[in-house]
BAMAR-640007 format. One record per atom (N, C-alpha, C): residue number from 1; chain; atom name; z, x, y. Coordinates in nm, 3 decimals. Atoms other than C-alpha are relative to their C-alpha. Example, Ala and Ser with C-alpha at 12.3 -4.5 7.8 and 13.67 -1.06 7.14 Angstrom:
<atoms>
@num 1; chaine A; atome N; w 0.000; u 0.089; v -0.119
@num 1; chaine A; atome CA; w 0.780; u 1.230; v -0.450
@num 1; chaine A; atome C; w 0.000; u 0.090; v 0.120
@num 2; chaine A; atome N; w -0.006; u -0.082; v -0.119
@num 2; chaine A; atome CA; w 0.714; u 1.367; v -0.106
@num 2; chaine A; atome C; w 0.073; u -0.077; v 0.109
</atoms>
This chain:
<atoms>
@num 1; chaine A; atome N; w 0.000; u 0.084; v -0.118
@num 1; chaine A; atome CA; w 0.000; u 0.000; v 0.000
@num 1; chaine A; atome C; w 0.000; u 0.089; v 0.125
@num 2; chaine A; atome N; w 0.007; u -0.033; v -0.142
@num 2; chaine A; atome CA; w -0.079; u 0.095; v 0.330
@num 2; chaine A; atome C; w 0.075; u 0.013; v 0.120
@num 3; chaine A; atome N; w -0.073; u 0.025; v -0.105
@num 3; chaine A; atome CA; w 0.218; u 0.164; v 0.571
@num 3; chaine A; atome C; w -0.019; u 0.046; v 0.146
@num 4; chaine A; atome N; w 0.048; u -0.023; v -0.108
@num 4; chaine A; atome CA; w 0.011; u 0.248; v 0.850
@num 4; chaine A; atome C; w 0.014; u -0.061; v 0.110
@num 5; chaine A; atome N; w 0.013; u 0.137; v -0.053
@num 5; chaine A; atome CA; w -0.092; u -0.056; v 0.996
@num 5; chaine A; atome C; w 0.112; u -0.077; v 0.035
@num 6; chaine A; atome N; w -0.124; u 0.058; v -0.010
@num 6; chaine A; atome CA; w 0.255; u -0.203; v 0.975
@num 6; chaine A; atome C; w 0.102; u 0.100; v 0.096
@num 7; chaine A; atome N; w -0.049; u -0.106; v -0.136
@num 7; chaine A; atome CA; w 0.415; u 0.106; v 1.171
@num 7; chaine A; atome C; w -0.074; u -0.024; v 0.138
@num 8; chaine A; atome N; w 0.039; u -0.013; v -0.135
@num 8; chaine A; atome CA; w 0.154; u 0.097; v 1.441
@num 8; chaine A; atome C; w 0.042; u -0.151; v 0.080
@num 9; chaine A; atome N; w -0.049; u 0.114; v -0.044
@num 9; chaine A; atome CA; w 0.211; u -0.269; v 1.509
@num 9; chaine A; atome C; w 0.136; u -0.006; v 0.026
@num 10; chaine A; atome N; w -0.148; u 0.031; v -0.097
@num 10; chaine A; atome CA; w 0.566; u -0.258; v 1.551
@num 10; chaine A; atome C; w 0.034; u 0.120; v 0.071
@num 11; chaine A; atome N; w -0.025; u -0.119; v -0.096
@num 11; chaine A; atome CA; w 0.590; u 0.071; v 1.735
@num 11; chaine A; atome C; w -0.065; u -0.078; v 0.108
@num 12; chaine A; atome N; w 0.016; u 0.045; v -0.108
@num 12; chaine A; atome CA; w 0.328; u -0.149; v 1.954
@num 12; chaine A; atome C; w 0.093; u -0.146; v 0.076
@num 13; chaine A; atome N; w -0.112; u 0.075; v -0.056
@num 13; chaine A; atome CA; w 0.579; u -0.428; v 1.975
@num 13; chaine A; atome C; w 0.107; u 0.037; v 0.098
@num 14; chaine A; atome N; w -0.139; u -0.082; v -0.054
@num 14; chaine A; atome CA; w 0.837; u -0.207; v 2.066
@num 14; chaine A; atome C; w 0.012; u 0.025; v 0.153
@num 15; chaine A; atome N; w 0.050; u -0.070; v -0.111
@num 15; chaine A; atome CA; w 0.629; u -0.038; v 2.328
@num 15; chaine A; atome C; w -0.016; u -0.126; v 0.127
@num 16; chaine A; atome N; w 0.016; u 0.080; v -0.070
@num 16; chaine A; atome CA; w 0.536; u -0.329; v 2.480
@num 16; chaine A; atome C; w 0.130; u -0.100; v 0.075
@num 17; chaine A; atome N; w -0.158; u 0.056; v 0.006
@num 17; chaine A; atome CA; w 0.883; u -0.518; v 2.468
@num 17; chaine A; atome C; w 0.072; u 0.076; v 0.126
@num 18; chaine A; atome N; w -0.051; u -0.063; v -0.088
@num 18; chaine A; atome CA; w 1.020; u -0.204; v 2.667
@num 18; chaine A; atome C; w -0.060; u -0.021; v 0.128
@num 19; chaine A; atome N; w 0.058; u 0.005; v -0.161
@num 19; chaine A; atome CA; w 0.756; u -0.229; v 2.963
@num 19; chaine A; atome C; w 0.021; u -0.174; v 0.070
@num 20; chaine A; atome N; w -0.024; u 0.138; v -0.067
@num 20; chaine A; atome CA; w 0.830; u -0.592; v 2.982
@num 20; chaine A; atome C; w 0.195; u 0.029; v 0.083
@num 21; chaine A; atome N; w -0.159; u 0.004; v -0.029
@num 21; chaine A; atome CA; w 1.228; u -0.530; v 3.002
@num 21; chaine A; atome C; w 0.011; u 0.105; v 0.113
@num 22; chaine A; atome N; w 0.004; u -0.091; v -0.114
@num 22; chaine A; atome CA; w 1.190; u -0.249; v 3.258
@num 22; chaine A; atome C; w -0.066; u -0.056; v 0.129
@num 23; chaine A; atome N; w 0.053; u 0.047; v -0.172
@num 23; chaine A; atome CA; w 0.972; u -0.462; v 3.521
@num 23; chaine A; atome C; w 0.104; u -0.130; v 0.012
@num 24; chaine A; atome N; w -0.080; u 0.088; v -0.039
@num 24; chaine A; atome CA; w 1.215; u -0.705; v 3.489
@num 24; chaine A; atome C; w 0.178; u 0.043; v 0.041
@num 25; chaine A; atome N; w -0.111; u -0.100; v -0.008
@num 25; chaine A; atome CA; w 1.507; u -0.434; v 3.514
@num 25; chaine A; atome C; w 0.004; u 0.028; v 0.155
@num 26; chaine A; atome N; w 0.023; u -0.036; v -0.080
@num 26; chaine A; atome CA; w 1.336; u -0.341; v 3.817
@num 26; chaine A; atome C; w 0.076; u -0.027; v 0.100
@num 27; chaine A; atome N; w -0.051; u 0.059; v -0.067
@num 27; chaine A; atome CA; w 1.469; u -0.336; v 4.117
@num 27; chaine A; atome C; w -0.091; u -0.075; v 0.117
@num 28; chaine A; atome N; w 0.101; u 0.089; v -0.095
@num 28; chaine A; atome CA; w 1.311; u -0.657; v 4.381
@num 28; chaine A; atome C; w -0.034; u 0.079; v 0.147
@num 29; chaine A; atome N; w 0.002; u -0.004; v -0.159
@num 29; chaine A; atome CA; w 1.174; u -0.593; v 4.742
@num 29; chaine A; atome C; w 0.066; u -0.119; v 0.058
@num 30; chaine A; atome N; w -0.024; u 0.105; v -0.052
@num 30; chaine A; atome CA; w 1.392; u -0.832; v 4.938
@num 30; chaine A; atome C; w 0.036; u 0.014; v 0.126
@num 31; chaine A; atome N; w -0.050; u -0.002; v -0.145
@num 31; chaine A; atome CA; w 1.523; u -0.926; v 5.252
@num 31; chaine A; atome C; w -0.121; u 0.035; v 0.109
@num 32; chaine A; atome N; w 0.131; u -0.019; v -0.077
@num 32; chaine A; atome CA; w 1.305; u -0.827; v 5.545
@num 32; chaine A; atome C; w -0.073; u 0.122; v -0.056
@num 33; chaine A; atome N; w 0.164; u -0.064; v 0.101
@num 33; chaine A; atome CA; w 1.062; u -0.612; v 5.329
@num 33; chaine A; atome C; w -0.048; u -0.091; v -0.069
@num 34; chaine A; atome N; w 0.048; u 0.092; v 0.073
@num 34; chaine A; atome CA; w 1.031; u -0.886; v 5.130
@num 34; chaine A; atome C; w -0.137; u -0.157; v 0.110
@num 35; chaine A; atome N; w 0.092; u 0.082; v -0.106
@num 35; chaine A; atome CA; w 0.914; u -1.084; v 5.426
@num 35; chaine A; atome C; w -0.138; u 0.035; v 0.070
@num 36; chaine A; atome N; w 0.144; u -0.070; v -0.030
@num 36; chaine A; atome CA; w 0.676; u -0.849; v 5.573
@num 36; chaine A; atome C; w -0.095; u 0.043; v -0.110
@num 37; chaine A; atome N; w 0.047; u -0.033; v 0.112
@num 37; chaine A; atome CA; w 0.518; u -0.852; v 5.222
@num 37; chaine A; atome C; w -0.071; u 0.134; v -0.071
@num 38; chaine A; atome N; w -0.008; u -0.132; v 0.042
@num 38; chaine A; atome CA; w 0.584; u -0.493; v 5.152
@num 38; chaine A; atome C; w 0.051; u 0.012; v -0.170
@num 39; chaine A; atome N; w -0.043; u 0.018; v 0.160
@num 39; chaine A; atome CA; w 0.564; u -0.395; v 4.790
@num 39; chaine A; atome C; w 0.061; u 0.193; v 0.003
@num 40; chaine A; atome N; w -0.094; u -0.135; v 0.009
@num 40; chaine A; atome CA; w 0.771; u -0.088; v 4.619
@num 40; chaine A; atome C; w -0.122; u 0.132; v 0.077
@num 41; chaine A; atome N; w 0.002; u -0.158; v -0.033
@num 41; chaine A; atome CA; w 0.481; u 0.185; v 4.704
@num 41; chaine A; atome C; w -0.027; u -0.038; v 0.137
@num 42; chaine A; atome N; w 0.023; u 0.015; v -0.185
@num 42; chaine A; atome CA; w 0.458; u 0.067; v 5.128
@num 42; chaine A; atome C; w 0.102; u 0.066; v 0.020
@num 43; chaine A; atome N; w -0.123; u -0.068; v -0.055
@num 43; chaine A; atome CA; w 0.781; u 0.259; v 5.123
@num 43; chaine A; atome C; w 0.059; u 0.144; v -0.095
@num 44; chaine A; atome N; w -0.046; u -0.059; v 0.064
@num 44; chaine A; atome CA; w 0.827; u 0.473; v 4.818
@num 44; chaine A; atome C; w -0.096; u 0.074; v -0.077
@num 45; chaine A; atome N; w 0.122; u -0.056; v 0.068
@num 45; chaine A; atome CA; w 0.461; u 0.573; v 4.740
@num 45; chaine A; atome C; w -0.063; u 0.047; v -0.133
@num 46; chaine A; atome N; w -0.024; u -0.002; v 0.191
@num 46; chaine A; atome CA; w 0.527; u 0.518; v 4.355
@num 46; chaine A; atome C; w -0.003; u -0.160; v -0.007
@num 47; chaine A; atome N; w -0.019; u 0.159; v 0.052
@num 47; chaine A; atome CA; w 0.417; u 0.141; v 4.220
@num 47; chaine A; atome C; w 0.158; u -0.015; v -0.077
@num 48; chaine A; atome N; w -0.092; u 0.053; v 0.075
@num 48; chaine A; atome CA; w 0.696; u 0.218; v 3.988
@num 48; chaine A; atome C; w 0.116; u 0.127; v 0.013
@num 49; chaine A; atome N; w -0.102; u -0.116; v -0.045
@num 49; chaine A; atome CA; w 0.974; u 0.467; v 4.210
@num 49; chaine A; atome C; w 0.118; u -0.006; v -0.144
@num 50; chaine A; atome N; w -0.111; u -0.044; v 0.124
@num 50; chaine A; atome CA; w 1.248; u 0.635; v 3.974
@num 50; chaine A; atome C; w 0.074; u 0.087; v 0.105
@num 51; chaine A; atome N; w -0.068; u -0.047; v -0.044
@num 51; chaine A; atome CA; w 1.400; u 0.742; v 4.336
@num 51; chaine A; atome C; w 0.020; u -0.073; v 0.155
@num 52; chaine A; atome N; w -0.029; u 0.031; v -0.151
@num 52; chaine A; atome CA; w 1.534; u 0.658; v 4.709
@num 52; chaine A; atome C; w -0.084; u 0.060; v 0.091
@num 53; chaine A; atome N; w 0.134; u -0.054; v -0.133
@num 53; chaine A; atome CA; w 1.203; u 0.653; v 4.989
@num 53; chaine A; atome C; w 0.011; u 0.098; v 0.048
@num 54; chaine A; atome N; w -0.019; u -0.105; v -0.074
@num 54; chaine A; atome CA; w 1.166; u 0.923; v 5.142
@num 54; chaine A; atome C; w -0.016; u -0.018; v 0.156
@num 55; chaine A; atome N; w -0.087; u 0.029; v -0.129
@num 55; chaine A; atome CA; w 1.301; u 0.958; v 5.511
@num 55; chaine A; atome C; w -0.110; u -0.052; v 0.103
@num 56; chaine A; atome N; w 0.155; u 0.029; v -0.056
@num 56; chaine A; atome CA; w 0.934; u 0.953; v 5.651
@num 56; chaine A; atome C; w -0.050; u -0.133; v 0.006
@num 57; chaine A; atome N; w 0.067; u 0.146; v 0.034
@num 57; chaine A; atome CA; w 0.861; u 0.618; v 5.494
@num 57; chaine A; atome C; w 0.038; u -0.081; v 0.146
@num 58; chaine A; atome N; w -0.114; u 0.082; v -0.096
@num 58; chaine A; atome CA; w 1.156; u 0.475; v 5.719
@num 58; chaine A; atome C; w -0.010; u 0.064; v 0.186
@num 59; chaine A; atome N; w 0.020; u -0.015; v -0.093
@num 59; chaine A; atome CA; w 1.039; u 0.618; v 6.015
@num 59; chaine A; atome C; w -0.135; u 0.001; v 0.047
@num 60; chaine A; atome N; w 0.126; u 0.057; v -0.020
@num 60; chaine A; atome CA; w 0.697; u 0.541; v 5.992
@num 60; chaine A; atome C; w -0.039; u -0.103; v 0.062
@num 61; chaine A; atome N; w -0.008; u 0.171; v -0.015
@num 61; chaine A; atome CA; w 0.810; u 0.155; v 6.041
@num 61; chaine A; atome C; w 0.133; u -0.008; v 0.115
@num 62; chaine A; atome N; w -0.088; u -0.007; v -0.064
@num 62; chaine A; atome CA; w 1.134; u 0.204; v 6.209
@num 62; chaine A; atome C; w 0.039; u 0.082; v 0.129
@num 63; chaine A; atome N; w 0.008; u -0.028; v -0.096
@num 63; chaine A; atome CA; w 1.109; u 0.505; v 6.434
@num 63; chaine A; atome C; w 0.107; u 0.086; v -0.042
@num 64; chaine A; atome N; w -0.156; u -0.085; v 0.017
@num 64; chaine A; atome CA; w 1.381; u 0.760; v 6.499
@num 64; chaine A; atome C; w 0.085; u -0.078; v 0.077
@num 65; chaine A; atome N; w -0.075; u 0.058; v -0.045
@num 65; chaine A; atome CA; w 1.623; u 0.543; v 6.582
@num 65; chaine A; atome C; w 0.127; u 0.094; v 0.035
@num 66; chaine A; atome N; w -0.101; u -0.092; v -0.080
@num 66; chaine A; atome CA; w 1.878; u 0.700; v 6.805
@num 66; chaine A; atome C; w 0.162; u -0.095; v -0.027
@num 67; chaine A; atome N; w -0.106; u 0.083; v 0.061
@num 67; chaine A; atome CA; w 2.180; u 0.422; v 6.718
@num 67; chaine A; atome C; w 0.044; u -0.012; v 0.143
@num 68; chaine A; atome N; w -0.151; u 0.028; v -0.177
@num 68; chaine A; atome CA; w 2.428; u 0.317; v 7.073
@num 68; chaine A; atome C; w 0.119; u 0.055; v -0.096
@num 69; chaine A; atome N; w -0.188; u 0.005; v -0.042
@num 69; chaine A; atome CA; w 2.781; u 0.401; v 7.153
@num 69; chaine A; atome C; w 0.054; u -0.096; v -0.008
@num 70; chaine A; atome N; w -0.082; u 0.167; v -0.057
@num 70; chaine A; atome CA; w 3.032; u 0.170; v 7.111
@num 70; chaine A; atome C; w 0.134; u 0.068; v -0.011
@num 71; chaine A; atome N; w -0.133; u -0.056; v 0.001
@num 71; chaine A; atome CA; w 3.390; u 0.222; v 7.126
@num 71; chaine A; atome C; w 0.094; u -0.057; v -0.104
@num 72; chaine A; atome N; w -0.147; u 0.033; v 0.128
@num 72; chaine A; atome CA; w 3.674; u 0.229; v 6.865
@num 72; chaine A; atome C; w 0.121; u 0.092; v 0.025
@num 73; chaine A; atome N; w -0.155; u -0.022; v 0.005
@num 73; chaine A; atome CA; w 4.012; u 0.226; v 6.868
@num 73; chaine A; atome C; w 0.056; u 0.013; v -0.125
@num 74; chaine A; atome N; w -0.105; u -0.005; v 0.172
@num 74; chaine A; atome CA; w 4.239; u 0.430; v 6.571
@num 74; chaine A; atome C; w 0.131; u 0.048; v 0.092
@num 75; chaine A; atome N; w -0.157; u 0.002; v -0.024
@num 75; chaine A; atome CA; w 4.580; u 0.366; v 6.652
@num 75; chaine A; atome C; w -0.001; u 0.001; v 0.158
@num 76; chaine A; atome N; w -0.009; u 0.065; v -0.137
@num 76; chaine A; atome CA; w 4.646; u 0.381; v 7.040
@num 76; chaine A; atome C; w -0.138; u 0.087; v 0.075
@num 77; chaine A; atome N; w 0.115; u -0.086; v -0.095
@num 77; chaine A; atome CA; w 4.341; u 0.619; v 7.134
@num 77; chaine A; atome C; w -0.127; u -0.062; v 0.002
@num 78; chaine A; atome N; w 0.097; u 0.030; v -0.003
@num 78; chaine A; atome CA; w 3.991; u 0.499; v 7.237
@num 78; chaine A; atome C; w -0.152; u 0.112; v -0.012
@num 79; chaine A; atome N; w 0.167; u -0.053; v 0.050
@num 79; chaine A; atome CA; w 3.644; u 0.650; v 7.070
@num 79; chaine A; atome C; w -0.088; u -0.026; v 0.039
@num 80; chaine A; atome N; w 0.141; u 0.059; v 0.022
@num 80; chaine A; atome CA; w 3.309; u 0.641; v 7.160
@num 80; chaine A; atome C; w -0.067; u 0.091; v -0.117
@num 81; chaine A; atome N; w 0.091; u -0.086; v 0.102
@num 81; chaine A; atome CA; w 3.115; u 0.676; v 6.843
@num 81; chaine A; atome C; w -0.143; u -0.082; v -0.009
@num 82; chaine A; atome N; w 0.161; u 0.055; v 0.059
@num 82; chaine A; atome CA; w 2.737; u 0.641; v 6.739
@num 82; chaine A; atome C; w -0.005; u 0.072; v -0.144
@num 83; chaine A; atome N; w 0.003; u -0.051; v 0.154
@num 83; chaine A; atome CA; w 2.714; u 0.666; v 6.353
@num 83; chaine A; atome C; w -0.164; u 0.009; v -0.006
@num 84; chaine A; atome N; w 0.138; u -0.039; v 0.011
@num 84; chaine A; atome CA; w 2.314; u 0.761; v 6.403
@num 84; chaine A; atome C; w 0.014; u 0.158; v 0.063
@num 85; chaine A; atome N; w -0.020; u -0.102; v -0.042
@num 85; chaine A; atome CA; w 2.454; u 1.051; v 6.584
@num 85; chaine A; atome C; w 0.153; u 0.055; v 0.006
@num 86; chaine A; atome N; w -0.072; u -0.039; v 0.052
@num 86; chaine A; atome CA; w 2.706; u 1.183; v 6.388
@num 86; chaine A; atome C; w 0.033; u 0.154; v -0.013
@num 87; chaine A; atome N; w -0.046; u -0.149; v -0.008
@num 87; chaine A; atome CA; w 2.907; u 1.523; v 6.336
@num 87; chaine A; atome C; w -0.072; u 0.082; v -0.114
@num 88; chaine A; atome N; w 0.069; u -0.084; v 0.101
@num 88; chaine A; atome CA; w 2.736; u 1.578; v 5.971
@num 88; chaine A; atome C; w -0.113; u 0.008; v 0.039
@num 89; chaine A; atome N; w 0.127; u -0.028; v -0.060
@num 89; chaine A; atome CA; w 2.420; u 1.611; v 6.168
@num 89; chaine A; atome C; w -0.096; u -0.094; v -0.034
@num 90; chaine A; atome N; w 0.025; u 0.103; v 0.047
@num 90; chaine A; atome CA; w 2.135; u 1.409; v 6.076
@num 90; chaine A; atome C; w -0.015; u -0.050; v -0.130
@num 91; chaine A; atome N; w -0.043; u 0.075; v 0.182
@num 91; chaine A; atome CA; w 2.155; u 1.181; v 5.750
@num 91; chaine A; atome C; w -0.123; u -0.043; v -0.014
@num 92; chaine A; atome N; w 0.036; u 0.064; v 0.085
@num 92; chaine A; atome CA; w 1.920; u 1.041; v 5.535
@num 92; chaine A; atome C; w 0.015; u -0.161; v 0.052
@num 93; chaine A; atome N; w -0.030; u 0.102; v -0.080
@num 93; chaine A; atome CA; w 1.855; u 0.683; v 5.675
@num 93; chaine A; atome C; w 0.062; u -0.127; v -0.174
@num 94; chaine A; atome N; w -0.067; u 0.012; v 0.097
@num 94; chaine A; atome CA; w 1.911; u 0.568; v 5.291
@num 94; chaine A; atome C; w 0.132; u -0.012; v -0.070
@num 95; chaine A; atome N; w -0.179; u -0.003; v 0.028
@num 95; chaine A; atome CA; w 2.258; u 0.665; v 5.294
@num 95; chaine A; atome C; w 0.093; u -0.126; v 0.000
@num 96; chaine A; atome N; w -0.073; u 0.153; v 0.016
@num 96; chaine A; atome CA; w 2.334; u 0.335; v 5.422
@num 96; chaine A; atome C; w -0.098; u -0.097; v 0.000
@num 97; chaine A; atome N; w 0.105; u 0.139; v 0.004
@num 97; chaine A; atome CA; w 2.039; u 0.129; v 5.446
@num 97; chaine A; atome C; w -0.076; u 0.022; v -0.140
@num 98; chaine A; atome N; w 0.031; u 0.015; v 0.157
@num 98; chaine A; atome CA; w 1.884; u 0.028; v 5.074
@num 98; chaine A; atome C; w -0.092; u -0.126; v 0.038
@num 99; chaine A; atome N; w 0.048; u 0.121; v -0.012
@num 99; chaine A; atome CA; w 1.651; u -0.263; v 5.072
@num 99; chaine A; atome C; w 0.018; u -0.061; v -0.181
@num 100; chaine A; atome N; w -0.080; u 0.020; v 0.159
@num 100; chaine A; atome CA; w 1.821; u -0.314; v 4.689
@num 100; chaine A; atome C; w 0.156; u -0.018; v -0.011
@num 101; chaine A; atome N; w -0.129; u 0.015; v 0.035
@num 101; chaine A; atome CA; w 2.172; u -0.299; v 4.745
@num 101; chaine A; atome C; w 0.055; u -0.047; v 0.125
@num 102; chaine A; atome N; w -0.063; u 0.013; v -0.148
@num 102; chaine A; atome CA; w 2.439; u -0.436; v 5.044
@num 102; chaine A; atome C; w -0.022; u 0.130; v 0.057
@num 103; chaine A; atome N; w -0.031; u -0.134; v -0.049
@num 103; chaine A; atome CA; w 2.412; u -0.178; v 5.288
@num 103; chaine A; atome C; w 0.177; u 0.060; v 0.034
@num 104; chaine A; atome N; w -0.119; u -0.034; v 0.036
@num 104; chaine A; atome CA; w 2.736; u 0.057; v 5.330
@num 104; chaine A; atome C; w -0.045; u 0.091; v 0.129
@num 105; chaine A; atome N; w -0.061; u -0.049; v -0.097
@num 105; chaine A; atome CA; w 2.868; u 0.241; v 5.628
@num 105; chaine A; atome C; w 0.025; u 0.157; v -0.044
@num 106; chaine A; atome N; w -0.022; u -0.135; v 0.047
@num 106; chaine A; atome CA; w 2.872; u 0.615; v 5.506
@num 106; chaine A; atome C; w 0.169; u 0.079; v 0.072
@num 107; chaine A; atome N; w -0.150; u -0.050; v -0.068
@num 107; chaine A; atome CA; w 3.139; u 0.715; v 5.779
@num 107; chaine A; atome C; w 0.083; u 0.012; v -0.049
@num 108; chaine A; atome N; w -0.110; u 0.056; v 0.035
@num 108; chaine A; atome CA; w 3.368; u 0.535; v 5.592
@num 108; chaine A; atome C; w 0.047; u 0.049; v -0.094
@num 109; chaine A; atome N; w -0.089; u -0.072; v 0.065
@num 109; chaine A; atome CA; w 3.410; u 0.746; v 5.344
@num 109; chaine A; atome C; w 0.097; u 0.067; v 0.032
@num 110; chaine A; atome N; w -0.051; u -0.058; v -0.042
@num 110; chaine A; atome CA; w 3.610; u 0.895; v 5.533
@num 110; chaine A; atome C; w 0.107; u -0.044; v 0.114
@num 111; chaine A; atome N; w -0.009; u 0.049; v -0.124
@num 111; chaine A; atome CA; w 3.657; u 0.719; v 5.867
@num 111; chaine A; atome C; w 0.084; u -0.165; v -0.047
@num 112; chaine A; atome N; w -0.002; u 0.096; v -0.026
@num 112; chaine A; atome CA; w 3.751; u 0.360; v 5.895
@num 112; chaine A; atome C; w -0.020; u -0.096; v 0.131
@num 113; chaine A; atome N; w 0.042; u 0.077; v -0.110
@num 113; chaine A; atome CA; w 3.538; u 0.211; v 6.150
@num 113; chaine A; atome C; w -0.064; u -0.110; v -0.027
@num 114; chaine A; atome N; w 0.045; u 0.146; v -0.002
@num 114; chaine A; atome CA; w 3.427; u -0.150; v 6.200
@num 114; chaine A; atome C; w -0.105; u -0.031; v 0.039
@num 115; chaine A; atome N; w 0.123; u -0.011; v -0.088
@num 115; chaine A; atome CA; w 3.079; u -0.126; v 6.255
@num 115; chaine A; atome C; w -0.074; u -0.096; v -0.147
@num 116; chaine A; atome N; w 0.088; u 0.082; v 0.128
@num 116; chaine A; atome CA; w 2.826; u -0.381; v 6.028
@num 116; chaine A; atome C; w -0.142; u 0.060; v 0.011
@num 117; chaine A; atome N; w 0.123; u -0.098; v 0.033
@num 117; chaine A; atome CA; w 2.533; u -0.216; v 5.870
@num 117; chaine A; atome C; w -0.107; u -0.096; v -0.044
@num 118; chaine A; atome N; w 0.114; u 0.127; v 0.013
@num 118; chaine A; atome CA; w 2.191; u -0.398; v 5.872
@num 118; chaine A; atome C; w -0.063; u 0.034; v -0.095
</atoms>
């Protein structure tokens, strides 16, 4: 008997099975990328990225955004901070903005400032 034929078919099951469960693994474009009907490579120049855009993408569309001042208070003293112009110099705009996950406040690892991240 022939166990050829019967291997290649379910190795192609297999194969196939996996590429289904991985685009559905995937992660979505949503939120306003999703609106401006931007798909994964308008930002990540891979149909099927295996990493975080590169910084270029995000300033292609966005710009170098310079961030404002605003002021914060820790404990009785008053701050002006701009978390776009920060002490670790410049960041990765990724760090806190994701169009996949809530965004997150990087500072804060550290800091505890009250600032909401878009």
């Amino acid at each position: 008997m022939n166990l050829l034929f019967p291997s290649a078919l379910v190795a192609l099951v297999l194969l196939l099975s996996a590429s289904i469960w991985a685009q559905n693994a995937a992660p979505k474009v949503t939120g306003k990328h999703a609106e401006a009907n931007l798909s994964c490579f308008s930002c990540h120049n891979q149909s099927a990225p295996t990493q975080a855009a590169p910084q270029f993408s995000c300033i292609l569309c966005h710009g170098l955004y310079k961030g404002t001042e605003r002021e914060e208070t820790i404990g009785r003293r008053k701050f002006k901070i701009n978390v776009h112009d920060a002490h670790p110099g410049q960041l990765d705009c990724t760090i806190c903005h994701t169009a996949h996950k809530p965004p997150k406040l990087y500072c804060n690892e550290c800091h505890s400032f009250k600032v909401i991240v878009k």
